[in-house]
C-alpha positions in Angstrom: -34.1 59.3 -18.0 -32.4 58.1 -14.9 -34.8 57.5 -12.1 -32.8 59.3 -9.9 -33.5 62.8 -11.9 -37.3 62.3 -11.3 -38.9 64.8 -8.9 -40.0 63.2 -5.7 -43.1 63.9 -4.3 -43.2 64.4 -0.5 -45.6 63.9 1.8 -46.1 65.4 5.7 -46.0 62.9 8.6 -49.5 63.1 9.7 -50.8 65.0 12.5 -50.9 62.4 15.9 -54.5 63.7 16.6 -55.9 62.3 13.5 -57.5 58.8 13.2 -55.3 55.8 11.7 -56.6 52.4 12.6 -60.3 50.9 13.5 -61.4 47.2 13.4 -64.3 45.9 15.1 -63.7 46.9 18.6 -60.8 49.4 18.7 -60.2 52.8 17.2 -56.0 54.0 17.5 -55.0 57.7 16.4 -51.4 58.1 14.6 -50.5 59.0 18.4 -50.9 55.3 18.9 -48.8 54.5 16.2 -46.1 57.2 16.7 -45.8 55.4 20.4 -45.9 52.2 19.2 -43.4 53.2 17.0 -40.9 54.1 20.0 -41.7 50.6 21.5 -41.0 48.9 18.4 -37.7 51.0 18.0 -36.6 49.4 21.4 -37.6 45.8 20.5 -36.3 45.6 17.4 -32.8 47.0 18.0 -30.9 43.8 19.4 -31.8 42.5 16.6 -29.0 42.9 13.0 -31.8 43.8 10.9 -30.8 45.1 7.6 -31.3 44.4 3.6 -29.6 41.4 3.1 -31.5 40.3 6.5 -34.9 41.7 6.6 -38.0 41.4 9.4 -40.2 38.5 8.4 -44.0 38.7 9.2 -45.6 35.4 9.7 -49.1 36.2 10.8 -52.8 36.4 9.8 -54.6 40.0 9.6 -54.9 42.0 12.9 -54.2 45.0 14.1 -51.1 44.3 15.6 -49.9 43.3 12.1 -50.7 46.7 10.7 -48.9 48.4 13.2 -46.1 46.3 12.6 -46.1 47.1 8.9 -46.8 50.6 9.8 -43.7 50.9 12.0 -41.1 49.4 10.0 -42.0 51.6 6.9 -41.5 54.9 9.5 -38.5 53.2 11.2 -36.9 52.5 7.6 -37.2 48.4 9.0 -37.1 46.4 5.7 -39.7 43.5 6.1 -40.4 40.3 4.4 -44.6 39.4 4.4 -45.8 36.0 4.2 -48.1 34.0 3.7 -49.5 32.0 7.1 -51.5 29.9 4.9 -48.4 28.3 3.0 -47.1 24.4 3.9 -44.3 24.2 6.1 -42.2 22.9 3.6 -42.9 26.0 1.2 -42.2 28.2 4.7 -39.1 26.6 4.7 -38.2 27.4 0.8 -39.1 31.0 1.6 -36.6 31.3 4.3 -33.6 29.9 2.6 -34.2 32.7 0.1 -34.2 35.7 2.6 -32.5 34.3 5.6 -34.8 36.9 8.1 -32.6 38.1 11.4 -36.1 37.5 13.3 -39.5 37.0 12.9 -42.8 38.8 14.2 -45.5 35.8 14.4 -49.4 35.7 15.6 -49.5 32.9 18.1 -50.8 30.2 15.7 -47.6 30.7 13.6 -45.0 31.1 16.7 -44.0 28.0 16.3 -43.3 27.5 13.0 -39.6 29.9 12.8 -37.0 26.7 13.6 -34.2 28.3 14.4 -34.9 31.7 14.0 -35.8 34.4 16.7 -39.2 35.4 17.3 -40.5 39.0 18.1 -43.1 39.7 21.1 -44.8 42.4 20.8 -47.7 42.8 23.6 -50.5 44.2 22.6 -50.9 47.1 25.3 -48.1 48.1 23.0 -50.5 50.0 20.4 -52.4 51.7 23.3 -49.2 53.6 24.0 -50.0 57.6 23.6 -46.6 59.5 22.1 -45.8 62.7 24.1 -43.5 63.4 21.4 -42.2 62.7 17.9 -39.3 61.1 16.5 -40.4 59.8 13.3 -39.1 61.3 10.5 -40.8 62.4 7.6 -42.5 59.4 6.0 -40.8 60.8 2.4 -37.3 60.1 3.6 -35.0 57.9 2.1 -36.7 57.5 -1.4 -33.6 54.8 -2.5 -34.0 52.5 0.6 -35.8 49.2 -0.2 -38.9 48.9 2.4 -39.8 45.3 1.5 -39.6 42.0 -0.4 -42.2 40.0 -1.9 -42.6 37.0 -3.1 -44.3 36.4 -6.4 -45.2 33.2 -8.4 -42.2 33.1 -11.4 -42.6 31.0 -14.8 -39.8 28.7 -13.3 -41.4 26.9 -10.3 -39.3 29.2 -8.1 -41.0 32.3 -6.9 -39.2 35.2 -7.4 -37.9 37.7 -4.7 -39.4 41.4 -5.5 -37.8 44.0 -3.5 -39.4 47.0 -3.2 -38.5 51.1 -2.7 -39.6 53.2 -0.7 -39.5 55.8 -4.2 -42.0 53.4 -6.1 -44.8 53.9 -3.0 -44.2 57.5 -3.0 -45.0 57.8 -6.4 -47.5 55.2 -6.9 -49.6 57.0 -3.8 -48.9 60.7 -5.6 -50.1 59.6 -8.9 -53.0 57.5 -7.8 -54.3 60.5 -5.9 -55.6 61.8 -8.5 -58.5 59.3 -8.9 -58.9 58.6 -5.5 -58.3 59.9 -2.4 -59.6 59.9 1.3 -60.1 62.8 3.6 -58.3 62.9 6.4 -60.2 61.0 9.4 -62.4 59.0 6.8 -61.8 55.1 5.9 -60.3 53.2 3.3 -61.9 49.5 3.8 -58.9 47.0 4.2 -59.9 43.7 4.0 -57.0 42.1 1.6 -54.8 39.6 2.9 -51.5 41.6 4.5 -49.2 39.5 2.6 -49.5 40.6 -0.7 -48.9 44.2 -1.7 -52.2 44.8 -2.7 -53.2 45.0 1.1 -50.0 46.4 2.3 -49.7 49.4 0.3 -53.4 50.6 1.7 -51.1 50.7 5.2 -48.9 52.9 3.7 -50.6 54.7 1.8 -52.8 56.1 4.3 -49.6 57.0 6.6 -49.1 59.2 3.4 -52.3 60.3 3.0 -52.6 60.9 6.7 -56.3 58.7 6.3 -57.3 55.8 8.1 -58.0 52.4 7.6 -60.6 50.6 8.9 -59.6 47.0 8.8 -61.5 43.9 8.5 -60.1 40.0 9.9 -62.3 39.1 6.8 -64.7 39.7 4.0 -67.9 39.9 5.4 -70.4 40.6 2.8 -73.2 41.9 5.0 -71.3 44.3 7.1 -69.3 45.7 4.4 -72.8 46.4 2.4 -74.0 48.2 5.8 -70.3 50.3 6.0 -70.8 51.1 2.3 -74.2 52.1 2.1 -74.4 53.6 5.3 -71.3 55.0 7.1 -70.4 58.1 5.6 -66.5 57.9 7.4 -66.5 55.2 4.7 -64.8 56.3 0.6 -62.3 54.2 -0.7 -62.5 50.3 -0.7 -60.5 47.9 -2.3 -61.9 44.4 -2.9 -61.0 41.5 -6.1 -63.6 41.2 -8.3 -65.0 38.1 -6.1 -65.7 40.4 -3.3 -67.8 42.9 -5.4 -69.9 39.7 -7.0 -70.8 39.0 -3.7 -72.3 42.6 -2.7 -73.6 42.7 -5.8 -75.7 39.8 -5.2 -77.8 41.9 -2.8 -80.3 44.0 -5.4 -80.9 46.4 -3.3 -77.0 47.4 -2.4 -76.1 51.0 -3.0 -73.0 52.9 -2.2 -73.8 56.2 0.4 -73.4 59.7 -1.4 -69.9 60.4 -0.2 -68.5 57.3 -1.0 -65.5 57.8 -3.5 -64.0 55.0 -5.4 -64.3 51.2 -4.7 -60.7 50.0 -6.9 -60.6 46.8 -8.2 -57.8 44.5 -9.0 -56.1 41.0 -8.0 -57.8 39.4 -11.5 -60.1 39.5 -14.9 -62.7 41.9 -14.6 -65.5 40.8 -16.3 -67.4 43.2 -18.8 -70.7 41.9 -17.2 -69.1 42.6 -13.7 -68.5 46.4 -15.0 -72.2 46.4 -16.6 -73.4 45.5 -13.1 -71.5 48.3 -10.9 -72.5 50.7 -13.3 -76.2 50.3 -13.2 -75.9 50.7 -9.6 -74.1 54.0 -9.4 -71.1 52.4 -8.4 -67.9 54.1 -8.9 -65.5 51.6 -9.9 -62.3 51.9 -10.9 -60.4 49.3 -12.6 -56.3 49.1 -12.4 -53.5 47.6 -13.8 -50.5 46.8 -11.7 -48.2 44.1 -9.9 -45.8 43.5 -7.2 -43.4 45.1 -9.3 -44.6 48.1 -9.8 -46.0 48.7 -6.0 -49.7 47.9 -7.1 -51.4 49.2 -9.5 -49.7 51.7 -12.3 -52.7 52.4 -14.6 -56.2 53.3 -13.5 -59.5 54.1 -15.1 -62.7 55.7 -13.1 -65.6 53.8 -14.6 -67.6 56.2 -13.5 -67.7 60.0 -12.4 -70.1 62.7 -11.6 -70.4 63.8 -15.4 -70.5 60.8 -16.9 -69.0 57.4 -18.4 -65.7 57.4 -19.0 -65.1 55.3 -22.3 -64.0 52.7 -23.6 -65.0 50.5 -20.8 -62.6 47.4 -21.4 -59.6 50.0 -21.0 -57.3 49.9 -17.4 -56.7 53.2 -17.7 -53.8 54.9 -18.5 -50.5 54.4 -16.9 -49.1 57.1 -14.2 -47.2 59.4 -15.6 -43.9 59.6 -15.3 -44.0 56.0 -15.9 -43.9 55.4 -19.5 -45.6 52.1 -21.7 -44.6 50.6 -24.8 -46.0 47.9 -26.6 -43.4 45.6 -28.6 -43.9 42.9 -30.8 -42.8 39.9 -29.0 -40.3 38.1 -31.7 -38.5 41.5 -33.0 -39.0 43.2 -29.8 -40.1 46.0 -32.1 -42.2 49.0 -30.5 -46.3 48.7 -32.0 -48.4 51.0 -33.6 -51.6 52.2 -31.4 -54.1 49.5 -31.4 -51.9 46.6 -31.9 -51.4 43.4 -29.8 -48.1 43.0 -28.4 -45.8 42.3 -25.1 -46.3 45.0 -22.4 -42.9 47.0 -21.6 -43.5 49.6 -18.5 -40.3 52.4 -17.5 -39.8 55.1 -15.0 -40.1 55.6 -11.1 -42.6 53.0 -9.9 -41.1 50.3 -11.4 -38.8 47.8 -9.9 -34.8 48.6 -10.3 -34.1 45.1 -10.2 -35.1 41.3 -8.9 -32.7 40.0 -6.1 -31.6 37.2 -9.2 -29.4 38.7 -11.3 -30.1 36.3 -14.0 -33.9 37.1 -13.8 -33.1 40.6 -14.1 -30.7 40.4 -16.8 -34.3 38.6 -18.7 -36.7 40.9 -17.3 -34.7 44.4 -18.2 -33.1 46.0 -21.9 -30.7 48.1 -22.0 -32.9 51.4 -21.6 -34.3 50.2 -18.1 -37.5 49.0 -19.9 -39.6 46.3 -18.2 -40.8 43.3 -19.6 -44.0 42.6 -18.1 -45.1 38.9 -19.6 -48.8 40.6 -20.3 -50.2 41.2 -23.8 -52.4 44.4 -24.7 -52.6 47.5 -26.7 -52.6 51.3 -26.2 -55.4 53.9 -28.4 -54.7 56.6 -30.0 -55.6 58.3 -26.7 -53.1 56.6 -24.3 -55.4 53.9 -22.9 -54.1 50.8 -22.0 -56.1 47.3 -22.9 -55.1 44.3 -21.5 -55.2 40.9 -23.5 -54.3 38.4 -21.1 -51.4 38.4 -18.0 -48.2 36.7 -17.9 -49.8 33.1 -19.5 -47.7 31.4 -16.9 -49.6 32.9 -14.1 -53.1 32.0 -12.5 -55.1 34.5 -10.0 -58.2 33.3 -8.2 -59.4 35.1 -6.1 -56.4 37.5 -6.0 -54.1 34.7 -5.1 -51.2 34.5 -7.3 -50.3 31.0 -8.1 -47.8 29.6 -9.9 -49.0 26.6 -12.2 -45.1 25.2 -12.3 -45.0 25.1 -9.0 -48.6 22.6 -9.3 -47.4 20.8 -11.8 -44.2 19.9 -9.7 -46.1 18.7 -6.9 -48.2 16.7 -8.9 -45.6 14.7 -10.8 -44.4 13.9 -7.7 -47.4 11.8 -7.0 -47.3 8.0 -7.4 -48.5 6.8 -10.4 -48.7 10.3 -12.6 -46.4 10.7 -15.3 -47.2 13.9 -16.6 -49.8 17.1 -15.9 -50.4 20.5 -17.1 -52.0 23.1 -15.3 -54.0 26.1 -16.4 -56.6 28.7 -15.0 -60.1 28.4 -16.7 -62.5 31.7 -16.3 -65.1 31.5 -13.5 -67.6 33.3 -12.5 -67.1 33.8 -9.0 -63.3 33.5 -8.5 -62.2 35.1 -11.7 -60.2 31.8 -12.7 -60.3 28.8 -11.2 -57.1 26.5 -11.6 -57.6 23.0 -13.1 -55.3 20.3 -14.1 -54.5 18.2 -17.3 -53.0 14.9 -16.3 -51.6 11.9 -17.5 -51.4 8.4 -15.7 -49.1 5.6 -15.4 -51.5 2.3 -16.2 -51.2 -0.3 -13.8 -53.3 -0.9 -10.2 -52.0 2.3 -8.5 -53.9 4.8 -11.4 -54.6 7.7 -8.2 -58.0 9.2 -8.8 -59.3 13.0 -8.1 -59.2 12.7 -4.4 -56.7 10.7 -3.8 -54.5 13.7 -5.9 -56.1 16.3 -3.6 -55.4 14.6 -0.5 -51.6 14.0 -1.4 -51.3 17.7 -2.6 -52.9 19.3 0.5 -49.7 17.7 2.1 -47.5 20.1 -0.1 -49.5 23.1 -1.3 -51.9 25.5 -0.1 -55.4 25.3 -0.3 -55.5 27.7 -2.8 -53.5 26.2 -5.2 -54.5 23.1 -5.7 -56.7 22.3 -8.8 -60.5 22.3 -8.1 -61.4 19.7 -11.4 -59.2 17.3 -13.0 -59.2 16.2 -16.6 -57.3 12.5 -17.2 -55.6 12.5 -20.8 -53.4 10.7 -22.7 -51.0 13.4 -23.7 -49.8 17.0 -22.8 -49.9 19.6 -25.8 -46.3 20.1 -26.5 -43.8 22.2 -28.6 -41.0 20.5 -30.6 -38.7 21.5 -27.4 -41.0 19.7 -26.1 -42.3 22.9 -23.4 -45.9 23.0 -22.6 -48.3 24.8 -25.0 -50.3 26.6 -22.0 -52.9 28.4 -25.1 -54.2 25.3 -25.7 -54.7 23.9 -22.7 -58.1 25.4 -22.1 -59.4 24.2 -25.6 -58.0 21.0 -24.4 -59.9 21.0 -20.9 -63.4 21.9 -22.4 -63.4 19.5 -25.3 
């Protein structure tokens, strides 16, 4: 089936009077946005934005960001997020690839865009009340790519996702029935904006017509009072590190009309699911990834009737996206209940990557979707996961890229070779460590000299927190890096 024969769903362009944005200090109503909106329209016109030069965002959370992201999904703007927290030379990498037509940058960042424009956008701009309406509806244009994201690829290069404005439509239509909020009530954003974890809680509540009440960052006590307390609180989305934390208070309960706290961004522990559901706490663990717009599979841990079982499921995947399981040398589909590679087809998912060689590798003939990630579907349609694309680490809902570590570090005076890995943790879901071999001589580098030359070229979040100094790297006869046994390897 052609995704073009799908059935869209639609959704109205919600009523100005309603409530979209709060933070700490400010509350905005879709009237702000819808104004800002006309602004933006201006300030963004001299500008050749298009697909093959999108809108890069270079900034931390704020408010201003989340109108930004707002408006160009209304306005049809295709946009590039990243990360603020990445090296200048990675910032540099990432523009060759998308070549923005200008940037939008907080004021740490504003000087970090070379040659490239810059976008300012004042910030009496969001206080600006529409009289009218010229946003169309926010279902318009299913085919048009909204944005591009950058996710860590098992080459050292990261890999350009772009994204439609269909696969939202559909992930937001599907996902509704597990979780939805009420119109003037809060889904809790406080994901970083440059993944599309965070971003597609911007759009969406624009579908919704809910708000968001955003946070600059995850803090544990005033998220347990919003929670427990403030009943214009019923979705939140947090990693698995986030709910660890609140879960750390024994006393922490959600209030009676909360509705669904999703998790996602990593490994969910069972003991992490034994915990929330002790308390009462409606989880709801997800499958997904950048190229599928988030999550595509869902499971409510836990509803007014009772469990739902088996536990250690993510749910079952949206329908009319289809799963197959296929064993990963014949590329044969599985029985139910056996281990294989996970294939995923139908509206949500990706068309293509903007390499044409990666997609030719990623795609069959059918339009099927190699994922990378090993599991299993029941009888009943559930889908189990095994582990995720080996060649990926997520700590803390960072995405990172171990051949992109492993290139840095070989780079490094006196290290010949290295291997890097994620090992489970407690807190951070996996916590990336490093296998590495040393030249001998008088310039053998030790942990922190390693660290301090890294932090030069990677961010923070990607460089290895221990260090393990062997003689050899586990190898095939090709002589490619056997990543299963690196953890046996690290612990012995």
């Amino acid at each position: 089936m052609n995704k073009s024969d799908y059935k869209y769903p639609t959704f109205p362009l919600p009523d100005a009077s309603l409530s979209f944005l709060a933070s700490e200090h400010t509350i905005y109503d879709y009237a702000h946005l819808y104004g800002f909106c006309s602004r933006f329209r201006t300030l963004t016109s001299e500008y050749n934005i298009s697909d093959s030069r999108p809108l890069a965002l270079l900034s931390k959370s704020s408010d201003e960001l989340t109108f930004v992201v707002a408006a160009c999904y209304l306005l049809k703007i295709p946009f590039v997020p990243l990360n603020p927290a990445v090296t200048d030379s990675e910032l540099q990498n990432y523009i060759k690839k998308i070549n923005p037509a200008v940037f939008y940058t907080d004021d740490e960042n504003s000087n970090r865009t070379g040659r490239f424009p810059s976008l300012s956008i004042p910030r009496q701009s969001m206080n600006i009340v529409a009289t009218g309406n010229e946003i169309t509806s926010p279902s318009s244009d299913p085919d048009n790519r909204f944005g591009y994201f950058f996710t860590s690829g098992s080459s050292g290069r990261p890999k350009v996702v772009p994204l439609k404005r269909r696969q939202i439509m559909f992930a937001t239509h599907a996902s509704a029935v597990n979780f939805k909020p009420d119109a003037n009530r809060y889904w809790l954003l406080c994901l970083p904006l440059n993944h599309i974890g965070g971003i597609s809680i911007i759009l969406r509540s624009i579908l919704y017509g809910s708000a968001i009440f955003r946070m600059d960052r995850f803090d544990e006590h005033q998220i347990r009072v919003f929670l427990s307390e403030n009943r214009l609180f019923q979705i939140a989305s947090l990693v698995p590190t986030m709910l660890m934390r609140l879960l750390d208070d024994n006393l922490f309960q959600l209030h009676l009309d909360f509705k669904a706290l999703l998790l996602g961004g990593g490994p969910i522990s069972q003991e992490l699911i034994e915990r929330s559901l002790e308390r009462g706490i409606p989880i709801v663990s997800s499958y997904g990834m950048t190229e599928t717009c988030a999550q595509i599979a869902a499971n409510p841990m836990l509803q007014p009737r009772g469990f739902y079982t088996p536990k250690k499921s993510v749910g079952t995947v949206f329908k009319p996206n289809e799963v197959q399981i296929r064993d990963p040398e014949t590329g044969s589909v599985m029985p139910a209940n056996e281990h294989g590679e996970i294939w995923l087809r139908g509206p949500q998912v990706i068309d293509e990557y903007e390499d044409s060689e990666l997609t030719a590798r990623s795609f069959d003939a059918d339009g099927w979707f190699k994922t990378g990630d090993v599991g299993h579907v029941n009888r009943q349609g559930q889908l189990f996961l095994k582990n995720r694309r080996t060649d990926r680490i997520i700590s803390g809902g960072e995405n990172i890229d171990p051949v992109e570590v492993e290139s840095a570090l070989k780079q490094i005076e006196g290290i010949s070779e290295a291997a890097v890995t994620g090992i489970p943790d407690s807190e951070w879901g996996q916590k990336v460590v490093a296998l590495v071999v040393r030249h001998s001589g008088d310039s053998v580098p030790n942990e922190m000299d390693i660290s301090s030359s890294l932090k030069k070229k990677l961010s923070g979040f990607k460089i290895p927190k221990e260090f393990r100094f062997v003689q050899q790297i586990p190898k095939t006869s090709l002589g490619k890096i056997r990543r299963g046994e690196l953890i046996k390897l690290f612990e012995g």
